[in-house]
C-alpha positions as CSV (number, residue, x, y, z in Angstrom):
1,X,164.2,59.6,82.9
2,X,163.6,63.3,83.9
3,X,165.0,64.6,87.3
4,X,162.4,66.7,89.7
5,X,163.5,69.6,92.7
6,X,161.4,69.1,95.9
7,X,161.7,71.1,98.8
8,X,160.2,70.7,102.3
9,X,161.0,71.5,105.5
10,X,162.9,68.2,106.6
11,X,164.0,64.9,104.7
12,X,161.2,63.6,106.2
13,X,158.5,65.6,104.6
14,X,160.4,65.7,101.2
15,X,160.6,62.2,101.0
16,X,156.9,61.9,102.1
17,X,156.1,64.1,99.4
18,X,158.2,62.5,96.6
19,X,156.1,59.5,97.4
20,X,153.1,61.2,97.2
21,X,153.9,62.7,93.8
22,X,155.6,60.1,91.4
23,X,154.9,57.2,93.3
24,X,157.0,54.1,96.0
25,X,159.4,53.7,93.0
26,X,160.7,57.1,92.7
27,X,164.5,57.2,92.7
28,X,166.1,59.4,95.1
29,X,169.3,60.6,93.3
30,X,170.7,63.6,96.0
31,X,169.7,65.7,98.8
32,X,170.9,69.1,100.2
33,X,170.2,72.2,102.4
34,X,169.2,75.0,100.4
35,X,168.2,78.7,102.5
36,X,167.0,76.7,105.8
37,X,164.9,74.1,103.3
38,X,165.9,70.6,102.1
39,X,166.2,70.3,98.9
40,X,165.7,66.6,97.3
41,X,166.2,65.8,93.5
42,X,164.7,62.8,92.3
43,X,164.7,60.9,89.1
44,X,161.0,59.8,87.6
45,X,160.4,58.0,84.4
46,X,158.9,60.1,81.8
47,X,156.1,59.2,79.1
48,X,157.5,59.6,75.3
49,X,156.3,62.5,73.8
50,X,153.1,62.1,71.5
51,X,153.4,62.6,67.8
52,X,152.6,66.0,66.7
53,X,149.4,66.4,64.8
54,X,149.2,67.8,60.7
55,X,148.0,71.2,60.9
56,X,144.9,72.0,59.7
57,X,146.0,74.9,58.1
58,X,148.8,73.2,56.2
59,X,149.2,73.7,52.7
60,X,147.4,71.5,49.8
61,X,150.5,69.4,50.1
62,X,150.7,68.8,53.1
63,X,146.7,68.1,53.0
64,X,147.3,65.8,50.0
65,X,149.9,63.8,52.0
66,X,147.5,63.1,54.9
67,X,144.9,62.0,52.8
68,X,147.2,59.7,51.1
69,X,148.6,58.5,54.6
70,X,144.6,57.9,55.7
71,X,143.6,56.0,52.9
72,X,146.8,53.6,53.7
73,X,145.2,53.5,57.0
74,X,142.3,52.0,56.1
75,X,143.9,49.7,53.5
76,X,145.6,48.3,56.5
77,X,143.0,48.4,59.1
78,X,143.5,44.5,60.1
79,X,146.9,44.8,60.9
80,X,146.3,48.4,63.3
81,X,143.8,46.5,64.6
82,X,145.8,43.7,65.6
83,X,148.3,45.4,67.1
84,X,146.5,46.4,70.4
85,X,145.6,42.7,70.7
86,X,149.0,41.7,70.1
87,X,150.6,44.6,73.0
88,X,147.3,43.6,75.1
89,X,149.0,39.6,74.9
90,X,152.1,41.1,75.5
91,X,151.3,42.5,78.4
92,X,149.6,39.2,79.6
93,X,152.6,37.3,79.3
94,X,154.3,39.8,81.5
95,X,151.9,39.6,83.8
96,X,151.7,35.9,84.0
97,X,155.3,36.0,84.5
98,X,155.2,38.4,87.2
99,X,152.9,36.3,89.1
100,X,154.6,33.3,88.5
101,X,157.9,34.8,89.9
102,X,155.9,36.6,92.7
103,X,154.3,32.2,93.3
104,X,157.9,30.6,93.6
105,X,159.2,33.0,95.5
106,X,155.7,32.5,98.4
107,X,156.8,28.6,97.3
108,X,160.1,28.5,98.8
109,X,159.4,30.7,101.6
110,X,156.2,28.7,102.5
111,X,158.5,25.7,102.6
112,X,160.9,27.6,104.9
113,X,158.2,28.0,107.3
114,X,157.3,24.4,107.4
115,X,160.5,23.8,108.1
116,X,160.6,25.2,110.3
117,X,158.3,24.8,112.5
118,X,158.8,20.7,112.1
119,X,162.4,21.4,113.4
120,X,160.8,23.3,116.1
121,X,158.3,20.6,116.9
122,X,161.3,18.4,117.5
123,X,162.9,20.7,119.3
124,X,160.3,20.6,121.9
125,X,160.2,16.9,122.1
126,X,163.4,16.6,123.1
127,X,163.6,19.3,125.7
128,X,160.4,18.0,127.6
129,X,162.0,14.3,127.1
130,X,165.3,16.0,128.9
131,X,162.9,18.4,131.6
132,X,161.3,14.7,132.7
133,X,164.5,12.8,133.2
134,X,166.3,16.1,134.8
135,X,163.4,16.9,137.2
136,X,164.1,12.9,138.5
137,X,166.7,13.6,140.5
138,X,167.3,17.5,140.5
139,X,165.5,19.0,143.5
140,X,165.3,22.9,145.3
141,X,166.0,21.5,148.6
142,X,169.5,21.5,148.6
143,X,169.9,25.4,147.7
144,X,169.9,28.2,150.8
145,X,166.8,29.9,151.2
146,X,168.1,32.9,150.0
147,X,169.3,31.0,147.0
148,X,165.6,29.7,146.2
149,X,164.0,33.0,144.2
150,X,166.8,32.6,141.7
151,X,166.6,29.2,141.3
152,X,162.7,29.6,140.8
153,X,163.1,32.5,138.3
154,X,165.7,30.3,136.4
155,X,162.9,27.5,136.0
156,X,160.1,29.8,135.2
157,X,162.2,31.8,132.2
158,X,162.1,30.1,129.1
159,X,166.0,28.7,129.2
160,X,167.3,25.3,127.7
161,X,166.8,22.5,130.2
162,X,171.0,21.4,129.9
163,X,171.8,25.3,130.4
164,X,169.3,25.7,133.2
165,X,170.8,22.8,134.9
166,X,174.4,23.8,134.3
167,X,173.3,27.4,136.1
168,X,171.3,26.0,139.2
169,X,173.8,23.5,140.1
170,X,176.9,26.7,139.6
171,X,175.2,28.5,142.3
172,X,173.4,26.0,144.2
173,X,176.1,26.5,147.4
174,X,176.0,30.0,147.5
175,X,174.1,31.6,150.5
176,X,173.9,35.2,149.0
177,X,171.3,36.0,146.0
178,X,173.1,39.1,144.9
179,X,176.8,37.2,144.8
180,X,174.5,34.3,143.3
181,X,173.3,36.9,140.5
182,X,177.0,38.4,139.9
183,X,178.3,34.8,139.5
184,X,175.9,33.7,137.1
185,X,177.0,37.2,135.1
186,X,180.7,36.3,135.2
187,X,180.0,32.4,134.8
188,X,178.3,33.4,131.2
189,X,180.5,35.9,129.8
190,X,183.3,34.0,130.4
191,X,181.6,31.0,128.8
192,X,180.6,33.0,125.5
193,X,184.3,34.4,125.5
194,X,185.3,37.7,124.3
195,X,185.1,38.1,120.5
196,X,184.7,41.5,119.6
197,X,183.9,42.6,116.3
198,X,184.3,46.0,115.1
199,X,181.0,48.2,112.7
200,X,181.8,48.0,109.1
201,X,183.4,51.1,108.4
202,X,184.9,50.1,105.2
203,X,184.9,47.8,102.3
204,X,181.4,45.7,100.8
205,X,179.0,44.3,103.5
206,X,176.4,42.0,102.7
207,X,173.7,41.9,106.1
208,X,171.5,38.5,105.7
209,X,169.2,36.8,108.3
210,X,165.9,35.2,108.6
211,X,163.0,37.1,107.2
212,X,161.4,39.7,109.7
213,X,164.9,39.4,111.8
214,X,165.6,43.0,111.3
215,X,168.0,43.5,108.4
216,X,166.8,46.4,106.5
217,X,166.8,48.6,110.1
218,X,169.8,47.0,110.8
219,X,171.2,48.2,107.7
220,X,170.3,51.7,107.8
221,X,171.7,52.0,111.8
222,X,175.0,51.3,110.6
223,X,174.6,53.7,107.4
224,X,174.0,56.0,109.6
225,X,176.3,55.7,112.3
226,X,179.2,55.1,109.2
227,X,177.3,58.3,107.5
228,X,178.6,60.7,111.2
229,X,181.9,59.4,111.2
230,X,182.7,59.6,107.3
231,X,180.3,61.9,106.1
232,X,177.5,60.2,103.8
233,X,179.0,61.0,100.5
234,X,181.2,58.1,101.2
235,X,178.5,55.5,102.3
236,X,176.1,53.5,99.6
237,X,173.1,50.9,100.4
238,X,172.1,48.7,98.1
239,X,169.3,46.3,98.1
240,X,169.9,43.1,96.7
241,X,166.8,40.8,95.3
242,X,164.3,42.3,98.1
243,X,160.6,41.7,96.3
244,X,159.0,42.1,99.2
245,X,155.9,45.0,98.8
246,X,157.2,48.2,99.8
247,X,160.5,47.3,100.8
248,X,161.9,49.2,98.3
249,X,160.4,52.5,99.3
250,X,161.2,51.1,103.1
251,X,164.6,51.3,102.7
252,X,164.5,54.7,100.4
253,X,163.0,56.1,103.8
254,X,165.7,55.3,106.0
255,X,168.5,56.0,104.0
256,X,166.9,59.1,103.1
257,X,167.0,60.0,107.1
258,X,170.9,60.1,106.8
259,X,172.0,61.0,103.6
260,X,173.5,58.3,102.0
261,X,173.0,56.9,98.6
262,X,170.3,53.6,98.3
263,X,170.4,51.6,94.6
264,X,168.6,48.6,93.9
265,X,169.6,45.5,92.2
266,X,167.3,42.7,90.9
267,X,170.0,40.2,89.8
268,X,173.4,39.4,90.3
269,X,174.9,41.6,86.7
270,X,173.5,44.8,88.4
271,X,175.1,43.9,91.4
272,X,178.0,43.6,89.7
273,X,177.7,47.0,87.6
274,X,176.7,48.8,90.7
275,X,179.6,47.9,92.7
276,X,181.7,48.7,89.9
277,X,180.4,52.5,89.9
278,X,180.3,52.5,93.5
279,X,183.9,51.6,93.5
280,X,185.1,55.4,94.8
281,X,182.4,54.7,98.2
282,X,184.7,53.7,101.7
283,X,181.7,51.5,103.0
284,X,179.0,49.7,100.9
285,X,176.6,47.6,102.5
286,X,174.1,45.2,100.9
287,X,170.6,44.3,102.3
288,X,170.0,40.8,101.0
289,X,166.3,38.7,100.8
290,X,165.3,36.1,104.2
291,X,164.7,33.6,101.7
292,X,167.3,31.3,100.3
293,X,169.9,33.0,102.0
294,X,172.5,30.8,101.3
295,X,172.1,31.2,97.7
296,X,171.9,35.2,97.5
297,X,175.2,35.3,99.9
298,X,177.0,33.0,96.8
299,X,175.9,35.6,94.3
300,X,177.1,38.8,96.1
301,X,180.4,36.8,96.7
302,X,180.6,36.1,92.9
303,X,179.9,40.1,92.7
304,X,182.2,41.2,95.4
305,X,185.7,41.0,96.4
306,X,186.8,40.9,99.6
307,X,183.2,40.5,100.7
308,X,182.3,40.4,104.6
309,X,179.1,38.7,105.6
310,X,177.4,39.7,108.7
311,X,174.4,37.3,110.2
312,X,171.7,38.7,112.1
313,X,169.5,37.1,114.6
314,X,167.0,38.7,116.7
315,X,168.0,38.4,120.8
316,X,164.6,36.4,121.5
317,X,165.3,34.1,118.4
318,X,164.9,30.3,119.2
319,X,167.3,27.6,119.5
320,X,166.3,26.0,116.1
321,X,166.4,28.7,113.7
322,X,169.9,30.4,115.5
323,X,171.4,26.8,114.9
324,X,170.1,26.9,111.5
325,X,171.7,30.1,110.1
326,X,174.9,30.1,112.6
327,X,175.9,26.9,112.2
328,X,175.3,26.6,108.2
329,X,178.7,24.8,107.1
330,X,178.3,26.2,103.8
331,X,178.5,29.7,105.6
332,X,181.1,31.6,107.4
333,X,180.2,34.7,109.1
334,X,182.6,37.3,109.9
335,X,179.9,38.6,113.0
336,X,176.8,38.4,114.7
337,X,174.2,40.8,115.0
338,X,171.3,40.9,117.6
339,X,168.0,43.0,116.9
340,X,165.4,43.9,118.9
341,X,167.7,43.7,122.0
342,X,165.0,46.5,123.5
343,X,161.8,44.5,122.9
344,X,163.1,40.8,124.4
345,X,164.3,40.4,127.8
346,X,164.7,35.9,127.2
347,X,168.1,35.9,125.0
348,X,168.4,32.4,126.4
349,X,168.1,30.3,123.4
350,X,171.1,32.2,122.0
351,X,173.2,32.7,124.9
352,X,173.2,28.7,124.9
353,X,174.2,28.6,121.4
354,X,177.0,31.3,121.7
355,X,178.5,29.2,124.9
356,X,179.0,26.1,122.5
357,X,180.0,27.8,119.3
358,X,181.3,30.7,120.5
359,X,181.0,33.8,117.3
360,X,182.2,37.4,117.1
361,X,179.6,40.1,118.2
362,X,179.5,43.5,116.3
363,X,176.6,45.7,116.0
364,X,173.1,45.2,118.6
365,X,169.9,47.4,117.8
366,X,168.9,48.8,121.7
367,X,166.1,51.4,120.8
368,X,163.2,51.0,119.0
369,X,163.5,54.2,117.5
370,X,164.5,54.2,113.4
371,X,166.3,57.0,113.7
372,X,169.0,55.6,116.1
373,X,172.2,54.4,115.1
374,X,173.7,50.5,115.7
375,X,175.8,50.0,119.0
376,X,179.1,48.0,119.4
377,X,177.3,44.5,121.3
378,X,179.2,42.5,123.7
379,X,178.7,39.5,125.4
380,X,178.3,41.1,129.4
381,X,175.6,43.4,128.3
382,X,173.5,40.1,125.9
383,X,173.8,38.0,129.5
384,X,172.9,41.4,131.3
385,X,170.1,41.5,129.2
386,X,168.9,38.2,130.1
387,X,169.3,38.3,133.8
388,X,167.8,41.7,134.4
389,X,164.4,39.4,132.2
390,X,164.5,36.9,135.7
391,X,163.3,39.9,137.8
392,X,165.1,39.6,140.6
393,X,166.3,43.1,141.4
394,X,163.4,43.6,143.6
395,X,164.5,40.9,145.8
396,X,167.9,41.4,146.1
397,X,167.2,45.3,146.9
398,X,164.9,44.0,149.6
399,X,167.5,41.2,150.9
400,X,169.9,44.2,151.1
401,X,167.7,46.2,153.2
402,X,166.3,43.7,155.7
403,X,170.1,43.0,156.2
404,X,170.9,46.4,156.6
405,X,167.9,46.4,159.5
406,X,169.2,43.7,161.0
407,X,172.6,45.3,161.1
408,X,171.8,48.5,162.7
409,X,169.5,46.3,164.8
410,X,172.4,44.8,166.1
411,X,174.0,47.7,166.7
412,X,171.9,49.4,169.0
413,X,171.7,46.0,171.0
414,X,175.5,46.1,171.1
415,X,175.4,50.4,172.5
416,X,172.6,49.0,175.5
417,X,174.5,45.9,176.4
418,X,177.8,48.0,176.8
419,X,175.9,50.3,179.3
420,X,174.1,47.8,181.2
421,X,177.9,46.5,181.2
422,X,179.5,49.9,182.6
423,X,176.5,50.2,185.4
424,X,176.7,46.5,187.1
425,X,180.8,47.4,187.1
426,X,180.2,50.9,188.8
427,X,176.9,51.0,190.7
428,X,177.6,54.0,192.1
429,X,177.8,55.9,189.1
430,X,175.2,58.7,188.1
């Protein structure tokens, strides 16, 4: 191992360039400003030195001992010819193992995804089963005009047929869309309760979700935002079991952005040996796999004391695969995290969930942007989210307007009846 100075104008470019020169599995070890320029040192692994070569020049010993050492050579010339066959079949069986680790692990997540989607399937059956039997006897006609648009937008969005009818028939009397709307606001939060939970600032945090959920970028938000508040000297990321191609170098990216320090583990001793040298860090936090989740979460717990475990979910997630990871009984999650709260505007499927079984909400990712930090989430601004998705602010802006016509309408009828008024009373008035 052999530690290399790069500097470039920005982390950015540094990193860029560390990649570019040793390679995605290049171990960042520090990073610094030196004279206006970043300054990155990073550890690459080094070839062993090649045996020096006799001298030509050497004297008759010396010559005498190199022919003696060639004609042993050639005396055993089948066994150094054999020994490139046997390191050539060494390296096969590495291979083979490689790609049979690389197999299992497309195996089990393979049958995740069928799974999943026959759960989904299911799902569906029953909802459509539930739409027919609802749409027997619930009707629009007893809801105000005014009262209509929502409850159209509310059967157009892609909501669970027992919430939808819990949330038509909470408004169904009301004559006003925009009280309607603020009801519907207050009506949820209150259902999903309030359960805040604070952003890990310190102690081991292991992150684990569904694959494609978010967690690495959800890891390296809260890095960062722990990384202003402490300084990133006392923040470490470490990535647990992630074989996934180019997650390694993902994560080496983003934690590059704000300083702090990013390790790897393959199994659950270097977990353990890491955490033990990281023992002087205030916040560590632990990007797990999105397969066997359950599993990986028992392993860092056999690792880590005092371990917290935070779930993440994206905000457009389905009902099936939020029920799936939320309610696991062999789990218990100390929060809940929502991604891609910027990209989904039909949180629906989890808002249903969180009214039944209501969780603890931390951290929410609101920008599509890498380089912004995790947000403290609560549960006004999730329903908020969901309601601003029905698209009703253009109505209710025009419902206050037309009532703000008629208003001043009225008004000027009211100022020409009072002087029609005031001349039948005095006719003689000028």
């Amino acid at each position: 191992m052999e530690l290399k100075r790069i500097l470039a104008k920005d982390i950015r470019r540094a990193t860029e360039k560390a990649v570019a020169l040793y390679g995605k599995d290049v171990l960042f070890v520090s990073n610094a400003l030196v004279n206006g320029m970043t300054e990155v040192i990073v550890a690459v692994e080094v070839a062993p030195d090649a045996p020096l070569e006799l001298s030509s020049r050497g004297s008759g010993a010396q010559f005498h001992a190199a022919l003696t050492q060639s004609f042993k050579s050639l005396e055993n010339g089948a066994t150094a010819t054999a020994a490139p066959y046997a390191e050539e079949a060494t390296e096969s069986e590495t291979d083979v193992e490689l790609k049979t680790q690389a197999n299992q692990r497309d195996y089990i997540r393979g049958r995740e995804i069928v799974d999943m989607v026959r759960d989904e399937l299911t799902a569906i059956r029953k909802e459509f089963k539930l739409a027919q039997r609802v749409a027997m006897w619930q009707t629009d006609s007893a809801a105000s005009p005014a009262i209509r648009p929502l409850t159209a937008a509310l059967a157009e969005a892609g909501i669970p047929v027992s919430l939808r009818t819990l949330l038509v028939d909470h408004v169904s009397e009301m004559d006003n869309l925009q009280e309607a709307q603020a009801a519907l606001q207050a009506h949820l939060t209150n259902a999903i309760g309030n359960h805040p939970a604070k952003l890990p600032q310190s102690g081991v945090h292991a992150i684990a979700g569904p694959a494609g959920s978010g967690k690495t970028l959800m890891v390296a938000r809260l890095a960062k935002a722990a990384a202003a508040r402490k300084g990133a000297e006392s923040v470490a990321v470490i990535s647990y079991c992630d074989q996934r191609a180019g997650a390694w170098s993902q994560i080496q990216m983003l934690c590059a952005q704000s300083g702090v320090d990013c390790l790897r583990a393959a199994d659950a001793d270097t977990l353990r040996m890491l955490l033990a040298e990281l023992g002087t860090k205030k916040l560590i936090l632990i990007d797990t796999p999105g397969v066997e989740v359950a599993s990986k979460i028992e392993e860092i717990k056999g690792c880590a004391k005092d371990l917290s475990c935070h779930l993440i979910l994206p905000a457009d997630v389905s009902s099936t695969t939020a029920r799936k990871y939320l309610l696991d009984p062999r789990m218990q999650w100390n929060s809940l995290m929502v991604s891609r709260m910027d990209e989904s505007t039909q949180p629906w499927a989890l808002i249903q969930l969180l009214c039944e079984h209501p969780v603890a909400l931390s951290a929410a990712s609101t920008s599509p942007l890498t380089g912004e930090a995790a947000k403290a989430l609560s549960a006004s601004e999730l329903v908020a989210l969901a309601l601003k998705g029905l698209g009703l602010d253009e109505i209710v802006n025009e419902q206050v307007k037309a009532a703000a016509d008629i208003e001043r309408d009225l008004t000027v009828m009211t100022a020409a009846q009072a002087l029609v008024q005031r001349i039948e009373k005095n006719p003689h008035a000028s």
